[in-house]
Backbone as a chain_set.jsonl record, in Angstrom:
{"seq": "XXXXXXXXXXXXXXXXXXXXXXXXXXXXXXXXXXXXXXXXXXXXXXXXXXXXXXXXXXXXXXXXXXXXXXXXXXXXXXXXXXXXXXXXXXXXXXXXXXXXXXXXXXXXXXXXXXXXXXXXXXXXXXXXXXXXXXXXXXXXXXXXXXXXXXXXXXXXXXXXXXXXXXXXXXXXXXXXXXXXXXXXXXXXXXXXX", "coords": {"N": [[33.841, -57.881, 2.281], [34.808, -55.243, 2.324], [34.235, -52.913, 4.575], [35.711, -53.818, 6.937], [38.481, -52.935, 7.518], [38.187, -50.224, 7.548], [36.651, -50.527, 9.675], [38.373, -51.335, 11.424], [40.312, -49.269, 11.445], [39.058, -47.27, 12.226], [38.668, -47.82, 15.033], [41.321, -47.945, 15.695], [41.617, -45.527, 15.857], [40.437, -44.662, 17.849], [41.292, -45.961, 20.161], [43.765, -44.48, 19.818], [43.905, -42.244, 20.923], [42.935, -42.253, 23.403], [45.486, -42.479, 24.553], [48.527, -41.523, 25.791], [50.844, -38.899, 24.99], [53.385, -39.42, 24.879], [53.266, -42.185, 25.254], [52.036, -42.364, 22.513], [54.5, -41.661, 21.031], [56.395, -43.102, 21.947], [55.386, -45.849, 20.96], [55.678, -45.419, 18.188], [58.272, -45.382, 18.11], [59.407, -47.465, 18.636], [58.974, -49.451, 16.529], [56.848, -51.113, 15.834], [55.036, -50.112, 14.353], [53.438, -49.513, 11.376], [53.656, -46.661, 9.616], [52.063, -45.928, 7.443], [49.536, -47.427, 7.182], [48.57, -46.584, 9.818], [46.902, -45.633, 12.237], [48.008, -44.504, 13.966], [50.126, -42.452, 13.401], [49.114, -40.179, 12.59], [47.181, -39.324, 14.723], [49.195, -38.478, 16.428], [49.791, -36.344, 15.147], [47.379, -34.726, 14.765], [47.096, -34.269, 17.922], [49.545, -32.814, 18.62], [48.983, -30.334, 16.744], [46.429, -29.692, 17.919], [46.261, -28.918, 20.746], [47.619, -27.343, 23.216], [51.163, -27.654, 23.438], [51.566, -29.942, 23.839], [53.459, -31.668, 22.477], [56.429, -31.388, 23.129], [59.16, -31.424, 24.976], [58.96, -34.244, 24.468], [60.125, -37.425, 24.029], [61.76, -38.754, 21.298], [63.952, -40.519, 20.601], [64.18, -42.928, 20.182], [63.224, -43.158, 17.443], [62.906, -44.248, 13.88], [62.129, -42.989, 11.536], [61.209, -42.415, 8.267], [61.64, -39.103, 6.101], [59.796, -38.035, 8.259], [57.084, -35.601, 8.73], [56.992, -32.62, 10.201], [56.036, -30.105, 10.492], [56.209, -26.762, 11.272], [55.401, -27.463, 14.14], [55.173, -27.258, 17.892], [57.692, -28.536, 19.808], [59.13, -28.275, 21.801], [62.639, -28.508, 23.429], [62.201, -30.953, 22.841], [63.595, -34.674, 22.464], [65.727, -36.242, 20.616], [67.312, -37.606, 19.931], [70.344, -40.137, 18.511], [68.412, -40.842, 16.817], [66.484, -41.831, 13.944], [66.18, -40.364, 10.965], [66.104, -39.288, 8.049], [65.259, -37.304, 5.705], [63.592, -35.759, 7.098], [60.956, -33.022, 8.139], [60.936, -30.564, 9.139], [60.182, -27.595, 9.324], [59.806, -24.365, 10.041], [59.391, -24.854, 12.729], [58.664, -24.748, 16.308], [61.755, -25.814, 18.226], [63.406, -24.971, 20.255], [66.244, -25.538, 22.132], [65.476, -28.404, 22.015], [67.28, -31.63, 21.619], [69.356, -33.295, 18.541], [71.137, -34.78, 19.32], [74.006, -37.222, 17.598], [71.832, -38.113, 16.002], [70.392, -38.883, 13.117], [69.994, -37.199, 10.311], [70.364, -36.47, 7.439], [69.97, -35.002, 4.62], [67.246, -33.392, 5.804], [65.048, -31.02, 6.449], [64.919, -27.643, 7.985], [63.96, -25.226, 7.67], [63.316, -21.583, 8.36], [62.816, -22.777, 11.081], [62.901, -22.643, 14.379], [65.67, -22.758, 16.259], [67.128, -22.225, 18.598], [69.687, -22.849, 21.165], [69.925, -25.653, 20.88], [70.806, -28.853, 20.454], [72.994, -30.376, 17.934], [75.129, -32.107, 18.167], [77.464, -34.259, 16.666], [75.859, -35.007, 14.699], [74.265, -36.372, 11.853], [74.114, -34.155, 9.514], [74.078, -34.203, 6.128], [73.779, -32.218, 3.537], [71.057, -31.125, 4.68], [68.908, -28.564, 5.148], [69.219, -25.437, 6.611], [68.2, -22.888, 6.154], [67.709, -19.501, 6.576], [66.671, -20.265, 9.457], [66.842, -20.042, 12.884], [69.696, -20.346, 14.206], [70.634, -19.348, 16.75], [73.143, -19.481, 19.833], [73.542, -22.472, 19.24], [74.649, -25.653, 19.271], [76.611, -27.524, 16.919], [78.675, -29.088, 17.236], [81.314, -31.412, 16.091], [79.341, -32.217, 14.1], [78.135, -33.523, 10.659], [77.969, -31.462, 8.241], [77.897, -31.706, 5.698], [77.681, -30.434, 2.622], [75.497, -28.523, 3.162], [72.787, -26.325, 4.092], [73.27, -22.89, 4.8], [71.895, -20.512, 4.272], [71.282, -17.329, 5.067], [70.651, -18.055, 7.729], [71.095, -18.023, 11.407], [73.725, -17.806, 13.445], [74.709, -16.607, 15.231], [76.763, -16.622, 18.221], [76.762, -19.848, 18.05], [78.042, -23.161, 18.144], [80.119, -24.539, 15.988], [82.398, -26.413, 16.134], [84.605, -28.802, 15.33], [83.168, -29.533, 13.048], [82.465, -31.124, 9.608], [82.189, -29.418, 6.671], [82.645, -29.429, 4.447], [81.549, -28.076, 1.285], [79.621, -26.728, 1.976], [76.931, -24.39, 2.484], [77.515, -21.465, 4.093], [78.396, -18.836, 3.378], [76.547, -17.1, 3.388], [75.313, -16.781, 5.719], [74.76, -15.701, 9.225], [77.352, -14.342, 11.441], [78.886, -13.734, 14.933], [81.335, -13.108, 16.683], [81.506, -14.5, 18.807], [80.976, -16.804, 17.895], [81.682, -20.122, 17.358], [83.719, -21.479, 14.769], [84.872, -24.149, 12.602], [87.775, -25.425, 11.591], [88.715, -23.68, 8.891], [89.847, -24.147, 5.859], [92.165, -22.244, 3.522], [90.696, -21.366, 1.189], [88.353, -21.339, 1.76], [85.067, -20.251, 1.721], [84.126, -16.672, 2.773], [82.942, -15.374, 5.733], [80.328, -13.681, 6.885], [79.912, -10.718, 8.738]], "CA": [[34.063, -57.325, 3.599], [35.502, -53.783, 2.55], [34.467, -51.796, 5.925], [36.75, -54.686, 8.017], [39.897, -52.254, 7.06], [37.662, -49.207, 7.786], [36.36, -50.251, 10.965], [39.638, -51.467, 11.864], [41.214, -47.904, 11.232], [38.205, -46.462, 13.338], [38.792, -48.761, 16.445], [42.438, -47.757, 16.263], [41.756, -44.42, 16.019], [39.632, -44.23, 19.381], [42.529, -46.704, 20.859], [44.713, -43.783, 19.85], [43.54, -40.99, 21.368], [42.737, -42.433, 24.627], [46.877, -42.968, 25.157], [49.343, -40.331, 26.273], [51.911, -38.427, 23.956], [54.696, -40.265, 25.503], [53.023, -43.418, 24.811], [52.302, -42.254, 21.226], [56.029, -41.279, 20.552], [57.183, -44.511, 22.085], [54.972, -47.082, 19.568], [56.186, -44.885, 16.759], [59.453, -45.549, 18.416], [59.589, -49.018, 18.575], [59.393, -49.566, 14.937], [56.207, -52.363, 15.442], [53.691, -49.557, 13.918], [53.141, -49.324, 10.558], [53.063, -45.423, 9.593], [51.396, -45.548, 6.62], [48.263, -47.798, 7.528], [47.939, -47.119, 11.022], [46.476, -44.21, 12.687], [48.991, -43.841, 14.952], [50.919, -40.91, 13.255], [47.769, -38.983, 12.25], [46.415, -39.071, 16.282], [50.019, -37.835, 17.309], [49.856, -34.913, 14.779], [46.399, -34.338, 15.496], [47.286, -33.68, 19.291], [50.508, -31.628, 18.445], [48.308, -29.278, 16.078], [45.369, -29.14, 18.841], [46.969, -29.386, 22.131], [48.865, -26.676, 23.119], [52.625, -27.905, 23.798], [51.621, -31.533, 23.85], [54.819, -32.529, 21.905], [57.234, -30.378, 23.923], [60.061, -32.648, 25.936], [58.479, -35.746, 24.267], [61.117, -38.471, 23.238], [61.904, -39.121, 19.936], [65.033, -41.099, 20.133], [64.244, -44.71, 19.209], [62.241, -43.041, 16.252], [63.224, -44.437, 12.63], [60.972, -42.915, 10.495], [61.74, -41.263, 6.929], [60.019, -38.462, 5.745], [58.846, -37.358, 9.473], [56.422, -34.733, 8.626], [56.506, -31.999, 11.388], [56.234, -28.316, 9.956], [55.314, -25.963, 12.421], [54.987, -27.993, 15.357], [56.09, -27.259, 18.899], [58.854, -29.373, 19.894], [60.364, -27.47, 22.248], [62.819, -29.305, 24.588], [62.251, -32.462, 22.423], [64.759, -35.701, 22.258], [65.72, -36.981, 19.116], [69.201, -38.564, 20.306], [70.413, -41.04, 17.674], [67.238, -41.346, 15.839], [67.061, -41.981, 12.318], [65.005, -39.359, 10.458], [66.125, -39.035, 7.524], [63.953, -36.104, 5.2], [62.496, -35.675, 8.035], [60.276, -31.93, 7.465], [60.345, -29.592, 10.599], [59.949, -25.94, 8.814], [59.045, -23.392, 10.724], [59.126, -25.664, 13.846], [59.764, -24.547, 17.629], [62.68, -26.78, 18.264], [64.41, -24.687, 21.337], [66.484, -26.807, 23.317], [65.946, -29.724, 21.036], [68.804, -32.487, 21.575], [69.275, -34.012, 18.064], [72.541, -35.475, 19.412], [73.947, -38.117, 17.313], [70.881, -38.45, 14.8], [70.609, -39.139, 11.433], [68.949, -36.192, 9.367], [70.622, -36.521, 6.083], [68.263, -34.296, 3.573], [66.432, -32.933, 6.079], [64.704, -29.513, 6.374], [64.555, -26.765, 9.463], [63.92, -24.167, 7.274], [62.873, -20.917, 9.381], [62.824, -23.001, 12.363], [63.439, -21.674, 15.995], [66.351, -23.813, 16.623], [68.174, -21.676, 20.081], [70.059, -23.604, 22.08], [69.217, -27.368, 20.303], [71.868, -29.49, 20.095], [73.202, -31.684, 17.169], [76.59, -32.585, 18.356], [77.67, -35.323, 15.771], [74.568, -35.948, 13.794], [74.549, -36.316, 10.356], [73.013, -33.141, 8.588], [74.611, -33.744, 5.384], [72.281, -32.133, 2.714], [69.772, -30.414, 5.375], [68.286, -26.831, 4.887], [68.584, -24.495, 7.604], [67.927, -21.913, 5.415], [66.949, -18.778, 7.28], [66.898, -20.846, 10.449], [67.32, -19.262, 14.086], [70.64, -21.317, 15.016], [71.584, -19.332, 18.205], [73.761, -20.504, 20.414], [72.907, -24.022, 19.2], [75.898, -26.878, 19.324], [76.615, -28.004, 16.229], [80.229, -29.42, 16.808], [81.14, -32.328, 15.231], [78.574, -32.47, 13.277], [78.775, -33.717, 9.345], [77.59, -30.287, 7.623], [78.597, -31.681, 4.073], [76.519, -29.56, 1.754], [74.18, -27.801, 4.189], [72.102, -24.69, 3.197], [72.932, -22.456, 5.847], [71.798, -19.384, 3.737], [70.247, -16.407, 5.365], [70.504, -18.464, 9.102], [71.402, -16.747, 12.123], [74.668, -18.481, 13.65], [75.679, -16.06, 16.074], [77.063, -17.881, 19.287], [76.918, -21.092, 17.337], [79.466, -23.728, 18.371], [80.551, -25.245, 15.042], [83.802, -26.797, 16.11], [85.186, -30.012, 14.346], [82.085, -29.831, 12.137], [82.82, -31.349, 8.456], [81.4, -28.016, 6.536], [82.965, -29.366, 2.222], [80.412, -27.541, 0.248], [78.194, -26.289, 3.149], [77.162, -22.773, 2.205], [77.843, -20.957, 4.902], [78.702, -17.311, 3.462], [75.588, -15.775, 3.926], [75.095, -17.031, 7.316], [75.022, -14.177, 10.191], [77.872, -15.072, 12.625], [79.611, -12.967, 15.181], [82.32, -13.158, 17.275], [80.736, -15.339, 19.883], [80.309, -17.941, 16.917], [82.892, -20.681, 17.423], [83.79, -21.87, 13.251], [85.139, -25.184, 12.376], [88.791, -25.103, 11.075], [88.535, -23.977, 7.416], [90.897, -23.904, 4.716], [92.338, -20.437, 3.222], [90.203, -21.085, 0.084], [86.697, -21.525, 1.683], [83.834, -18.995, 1.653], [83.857, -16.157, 3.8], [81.754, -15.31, 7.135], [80.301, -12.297, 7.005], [79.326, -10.436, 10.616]], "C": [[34.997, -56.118, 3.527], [35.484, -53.249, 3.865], [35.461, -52.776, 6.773], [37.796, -53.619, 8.407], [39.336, -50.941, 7.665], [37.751, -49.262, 9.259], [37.589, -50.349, 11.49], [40.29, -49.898, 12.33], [40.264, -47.172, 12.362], [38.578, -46.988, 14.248], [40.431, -47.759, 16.678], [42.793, -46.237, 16.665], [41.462, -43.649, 17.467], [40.77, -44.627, 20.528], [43.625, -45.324, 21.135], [44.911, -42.453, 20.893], [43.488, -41.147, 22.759], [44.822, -42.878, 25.488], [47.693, -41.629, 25.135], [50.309, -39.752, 25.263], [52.592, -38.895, 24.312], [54.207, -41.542, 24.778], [53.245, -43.534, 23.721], [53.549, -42.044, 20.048], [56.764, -42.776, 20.846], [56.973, -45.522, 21.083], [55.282, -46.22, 18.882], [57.571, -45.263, 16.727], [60.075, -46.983, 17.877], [59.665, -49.769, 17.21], [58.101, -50.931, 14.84], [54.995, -51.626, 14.543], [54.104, -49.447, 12.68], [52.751, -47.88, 10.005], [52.014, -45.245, 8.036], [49.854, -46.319, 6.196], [47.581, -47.239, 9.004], [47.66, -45.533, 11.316], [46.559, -43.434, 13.714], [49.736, -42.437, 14.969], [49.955, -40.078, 13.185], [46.939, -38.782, 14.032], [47.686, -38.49, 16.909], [50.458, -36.587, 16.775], [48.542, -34.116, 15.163], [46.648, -33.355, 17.088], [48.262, -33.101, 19.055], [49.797, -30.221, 17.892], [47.103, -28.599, 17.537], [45.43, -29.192, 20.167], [48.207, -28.999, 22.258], [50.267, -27.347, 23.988], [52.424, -29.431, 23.932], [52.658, -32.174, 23.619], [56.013, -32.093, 22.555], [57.581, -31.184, 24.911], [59.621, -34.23, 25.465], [59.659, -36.453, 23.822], [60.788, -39.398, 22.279], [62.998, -40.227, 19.453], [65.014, -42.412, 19.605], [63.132, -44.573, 17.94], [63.095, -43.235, 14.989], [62.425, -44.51, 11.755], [62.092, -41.988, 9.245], [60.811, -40.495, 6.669], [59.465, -38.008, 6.892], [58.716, -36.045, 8.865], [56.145, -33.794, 10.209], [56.568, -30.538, 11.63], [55.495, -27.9, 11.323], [54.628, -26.563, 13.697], [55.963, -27.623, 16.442], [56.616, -28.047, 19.483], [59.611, -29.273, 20.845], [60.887, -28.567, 23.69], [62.616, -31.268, 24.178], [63.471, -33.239, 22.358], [64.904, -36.275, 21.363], [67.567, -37.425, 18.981], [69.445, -39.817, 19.837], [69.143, -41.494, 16.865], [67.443, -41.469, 14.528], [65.81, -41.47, 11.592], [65.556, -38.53, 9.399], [65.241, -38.047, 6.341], [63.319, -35.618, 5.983], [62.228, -33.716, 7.78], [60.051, -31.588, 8.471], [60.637, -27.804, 9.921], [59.255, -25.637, 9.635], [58.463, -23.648, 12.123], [59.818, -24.889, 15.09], [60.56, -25.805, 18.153], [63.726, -26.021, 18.979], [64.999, -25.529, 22.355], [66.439, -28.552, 23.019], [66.894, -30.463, 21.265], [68.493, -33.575, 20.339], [70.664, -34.752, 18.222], [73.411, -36.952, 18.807], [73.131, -38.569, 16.397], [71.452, -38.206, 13.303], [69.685, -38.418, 10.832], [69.456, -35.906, 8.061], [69.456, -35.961, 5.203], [67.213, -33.552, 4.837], [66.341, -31.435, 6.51], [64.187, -28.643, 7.487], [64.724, -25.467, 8.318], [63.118, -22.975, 8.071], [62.541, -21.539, 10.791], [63.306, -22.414, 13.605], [65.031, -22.868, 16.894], [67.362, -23.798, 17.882], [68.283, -22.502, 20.661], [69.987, -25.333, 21.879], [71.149, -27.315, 20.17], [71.753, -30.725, 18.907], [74.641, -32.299, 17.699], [76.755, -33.959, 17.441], [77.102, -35.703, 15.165], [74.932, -35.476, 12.859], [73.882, -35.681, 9.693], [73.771, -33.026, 7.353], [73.15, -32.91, 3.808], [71.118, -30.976, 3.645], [69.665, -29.085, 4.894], [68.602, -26.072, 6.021], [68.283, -23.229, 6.849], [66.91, -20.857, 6.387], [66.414, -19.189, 9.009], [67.197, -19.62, 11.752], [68.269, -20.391, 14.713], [71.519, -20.553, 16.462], [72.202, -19.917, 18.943], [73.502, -21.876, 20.466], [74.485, -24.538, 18.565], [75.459, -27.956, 18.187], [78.326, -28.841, 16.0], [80.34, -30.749, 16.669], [80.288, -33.04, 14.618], [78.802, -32.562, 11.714], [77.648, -32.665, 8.882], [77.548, -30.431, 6.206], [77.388, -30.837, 3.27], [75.337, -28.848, 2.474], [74.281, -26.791, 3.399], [72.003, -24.166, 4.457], [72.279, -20.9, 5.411], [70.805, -18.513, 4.844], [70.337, -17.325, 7.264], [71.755, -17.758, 9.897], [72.318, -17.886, 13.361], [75.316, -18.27, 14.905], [75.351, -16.66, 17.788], [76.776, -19.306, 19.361], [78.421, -21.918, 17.621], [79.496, -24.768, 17.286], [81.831, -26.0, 14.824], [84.015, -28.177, 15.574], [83.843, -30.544, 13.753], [82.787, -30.335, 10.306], [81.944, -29.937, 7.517], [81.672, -28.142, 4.734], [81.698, -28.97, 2.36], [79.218, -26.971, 1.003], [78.443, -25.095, 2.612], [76.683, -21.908, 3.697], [77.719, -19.237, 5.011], [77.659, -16.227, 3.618], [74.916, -16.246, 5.163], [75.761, -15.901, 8.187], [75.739, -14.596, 11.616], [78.334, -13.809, 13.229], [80.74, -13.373, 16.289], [82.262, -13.759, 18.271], [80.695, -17.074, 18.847], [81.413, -18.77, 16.595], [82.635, -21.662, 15.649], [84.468, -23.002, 13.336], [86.872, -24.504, 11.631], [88.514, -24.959, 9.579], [89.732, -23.742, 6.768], [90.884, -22.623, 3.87], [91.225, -20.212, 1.968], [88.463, -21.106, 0.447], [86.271, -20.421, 1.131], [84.142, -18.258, 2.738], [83.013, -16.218, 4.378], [81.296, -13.891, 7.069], [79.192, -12.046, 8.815], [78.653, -9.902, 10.736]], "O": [[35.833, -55.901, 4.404], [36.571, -53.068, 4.415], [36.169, -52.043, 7.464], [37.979, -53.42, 9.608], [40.154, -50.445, 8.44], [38.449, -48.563, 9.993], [37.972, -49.35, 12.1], [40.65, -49.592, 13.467], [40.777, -46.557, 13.297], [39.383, -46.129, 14.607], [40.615, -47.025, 17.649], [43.693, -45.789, 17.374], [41.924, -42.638, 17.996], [41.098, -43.929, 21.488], [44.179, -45.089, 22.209], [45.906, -41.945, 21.41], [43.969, -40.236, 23.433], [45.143, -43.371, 26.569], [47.355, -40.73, 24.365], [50.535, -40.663, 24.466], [52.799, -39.193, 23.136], [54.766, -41.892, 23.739], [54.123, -44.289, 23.305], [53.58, -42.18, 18.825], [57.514, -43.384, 20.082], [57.876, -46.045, 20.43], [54.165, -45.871, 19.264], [58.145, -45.473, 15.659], [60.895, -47.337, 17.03], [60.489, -50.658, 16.998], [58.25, -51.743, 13.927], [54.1, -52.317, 14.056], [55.318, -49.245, 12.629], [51.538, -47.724, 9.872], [51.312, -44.249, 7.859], [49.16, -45.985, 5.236], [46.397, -47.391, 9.303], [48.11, -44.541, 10.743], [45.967, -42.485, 14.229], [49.936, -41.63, 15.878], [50.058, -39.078, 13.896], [46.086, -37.908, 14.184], [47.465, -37.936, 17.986], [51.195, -35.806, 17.376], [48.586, -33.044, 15.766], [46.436, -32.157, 17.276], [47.859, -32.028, 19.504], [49.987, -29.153, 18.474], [47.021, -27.447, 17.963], [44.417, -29.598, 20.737], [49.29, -29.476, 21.918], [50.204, -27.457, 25.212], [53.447, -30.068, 24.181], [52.977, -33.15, 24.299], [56.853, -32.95, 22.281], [56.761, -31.682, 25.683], [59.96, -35.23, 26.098], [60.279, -35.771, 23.006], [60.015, -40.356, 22.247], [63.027, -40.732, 18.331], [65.743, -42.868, 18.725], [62.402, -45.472, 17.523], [64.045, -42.458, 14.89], [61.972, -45.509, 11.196], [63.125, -41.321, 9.306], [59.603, -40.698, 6.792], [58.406, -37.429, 6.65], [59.677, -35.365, 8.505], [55.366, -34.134, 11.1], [56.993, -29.925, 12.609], [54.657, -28.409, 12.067], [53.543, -26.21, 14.16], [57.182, -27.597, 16.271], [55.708, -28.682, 20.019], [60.641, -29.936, 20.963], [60.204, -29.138, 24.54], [62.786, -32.302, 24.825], [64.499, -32.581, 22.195], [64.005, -37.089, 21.154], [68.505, -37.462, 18.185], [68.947, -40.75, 20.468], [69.093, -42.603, 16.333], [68.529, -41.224, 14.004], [64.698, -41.998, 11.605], [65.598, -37.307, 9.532], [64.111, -38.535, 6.345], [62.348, -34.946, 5.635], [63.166, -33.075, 7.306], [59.066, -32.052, 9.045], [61.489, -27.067, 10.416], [58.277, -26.247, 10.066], [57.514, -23.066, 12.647], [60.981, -24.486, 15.116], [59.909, -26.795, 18.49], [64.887, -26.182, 18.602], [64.389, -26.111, 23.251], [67.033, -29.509, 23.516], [67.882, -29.757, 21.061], [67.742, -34.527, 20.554], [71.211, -35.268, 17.247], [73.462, -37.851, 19.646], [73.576, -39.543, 15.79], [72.385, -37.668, 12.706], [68.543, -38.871, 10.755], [68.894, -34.965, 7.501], [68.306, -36.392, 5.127], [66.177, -33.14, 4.315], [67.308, -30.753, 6.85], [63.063, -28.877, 7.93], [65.784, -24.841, 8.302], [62.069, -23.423, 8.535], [62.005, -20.81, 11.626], [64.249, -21.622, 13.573], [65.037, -23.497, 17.952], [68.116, -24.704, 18.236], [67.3, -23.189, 20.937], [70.009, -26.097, 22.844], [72.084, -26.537, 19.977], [70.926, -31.634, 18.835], [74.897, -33.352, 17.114], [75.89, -34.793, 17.711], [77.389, -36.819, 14.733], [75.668, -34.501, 12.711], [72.954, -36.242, 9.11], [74.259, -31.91, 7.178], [72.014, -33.232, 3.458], [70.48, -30.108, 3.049], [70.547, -28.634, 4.162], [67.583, -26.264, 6.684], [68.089, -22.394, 7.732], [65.795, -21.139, 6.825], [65.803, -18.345, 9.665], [67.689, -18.514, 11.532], [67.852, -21.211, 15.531], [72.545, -20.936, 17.023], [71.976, -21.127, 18.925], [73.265, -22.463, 21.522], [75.2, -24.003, 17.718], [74.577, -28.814, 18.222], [78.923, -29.075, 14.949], [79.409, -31.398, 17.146], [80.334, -34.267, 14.523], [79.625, -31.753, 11.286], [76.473, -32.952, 9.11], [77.225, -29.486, 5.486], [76.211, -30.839, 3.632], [74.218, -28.813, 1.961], [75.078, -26.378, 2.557], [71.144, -24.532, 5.259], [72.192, -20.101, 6.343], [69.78, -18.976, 5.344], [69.727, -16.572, 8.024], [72.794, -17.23, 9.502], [71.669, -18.665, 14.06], [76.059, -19.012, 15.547], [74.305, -16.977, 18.355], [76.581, -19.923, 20.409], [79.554, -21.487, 17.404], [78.965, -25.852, 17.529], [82.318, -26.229, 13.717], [82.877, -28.613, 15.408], [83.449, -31.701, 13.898], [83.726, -29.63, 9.936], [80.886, -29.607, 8.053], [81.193, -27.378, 3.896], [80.886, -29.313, 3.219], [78.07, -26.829, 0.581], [79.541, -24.638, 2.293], [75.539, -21.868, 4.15], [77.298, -18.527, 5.924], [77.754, -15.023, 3.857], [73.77, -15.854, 5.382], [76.846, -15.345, 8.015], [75.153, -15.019, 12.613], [78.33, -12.797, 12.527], [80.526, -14.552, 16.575], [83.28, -13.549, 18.93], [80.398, -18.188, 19.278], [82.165, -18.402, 15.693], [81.633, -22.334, 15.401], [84.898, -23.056, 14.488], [87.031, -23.34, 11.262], [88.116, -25.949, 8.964], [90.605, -23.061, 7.307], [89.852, -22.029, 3.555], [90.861, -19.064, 1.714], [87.556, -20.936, -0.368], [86.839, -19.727, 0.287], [84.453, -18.879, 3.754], [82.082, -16.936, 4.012], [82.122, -12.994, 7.243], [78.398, -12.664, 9.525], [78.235, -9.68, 11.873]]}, "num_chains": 1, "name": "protein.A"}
């Protein structure tokens, strides 16, 4: 009885489609789905890729996935408040307005992402990429920065205040005078403007 597993996956797939992006963000939420049998995540990238703004204000926060795969998806206005998304993979993602407030993104990657105005306030980006990143006025204060790649990202009117920042590279990040810095010590890295 091989096709059982097949048909199965087909049934759930039709199941999937016929339910709302909200819905689909919530069972991912809830932690009863299975992402790597079920064909739950693949019907809620599906509709992000083909369905313009579909994912845009959706809530993410009771999501504990690793590894969320979400390059180049629009996002914008999404909730991801205390979630736990570790690796999680948003390159090149619109993520304006974003609230990752409180989340857990340890290792994870916003490389060239659109990130204006998103908030992390206290989440844990130790490790992450922004590399080349658009961090405009985006609220990053007390946030754990430990080793971040802020290389080449664009900072200016960035509120970085009681951010942890050891070993974050910072110095080729584009801040200006609008760009509130974390207290550093005389020996860090410079800021250049």
């Amino acid at each position: 009885m091989a096709f059982v597993p097949a048909l199965k996956r087909a049934l759930a797939r039709r199941w999937h489609a016929r339910l709302s992006t909200a819905s689909l963000v919530a069972k991912i939420g809830d932690g009863r789905e299975r992402l790597g049998d079920s064909s739950l995540f693949e019907a809620l990238k599906e509709r992000g890729a083909h369905q313009d703004g579909s994912l845009e204000a959706a809530d993410w926060s009771k999501a504990r996935i690793a590894g969320l795969l979400l390059a180049s998806s629009r996002l914008r206005g999404a909730r991801f408040r205390g979630a736990s998304l570790p690796g999680a993979y948003f390159a090149y993602a619109d993520l304006r307005e974003a609230d990752f407030s409180g989340a857990r993104l340890a290792e994870a990657h916003f490389r060239e992402a659109n990130l204006r105005q998103a908030r992390f306030d206290k989440a844990d980006l130790r490790r992450a990429n922004f590399a080349r990143a658009d961090l405009r006025h985006c609220s990053l204060a007390g946030a754990d920065l430990r080793e971040a790649n802020f290389w080449g990202s664009d900072l200016r009117g960035a509120d970085l205040r009681n951010a942890a920042t050891a070993g974050c590279d910072l110095e080729t990040a584009i801040v200006d005078a609008s760009t509130q810095l974390p207290d550093c010590p005389a020996d860090s890295p410079r800021f250049r403007d």
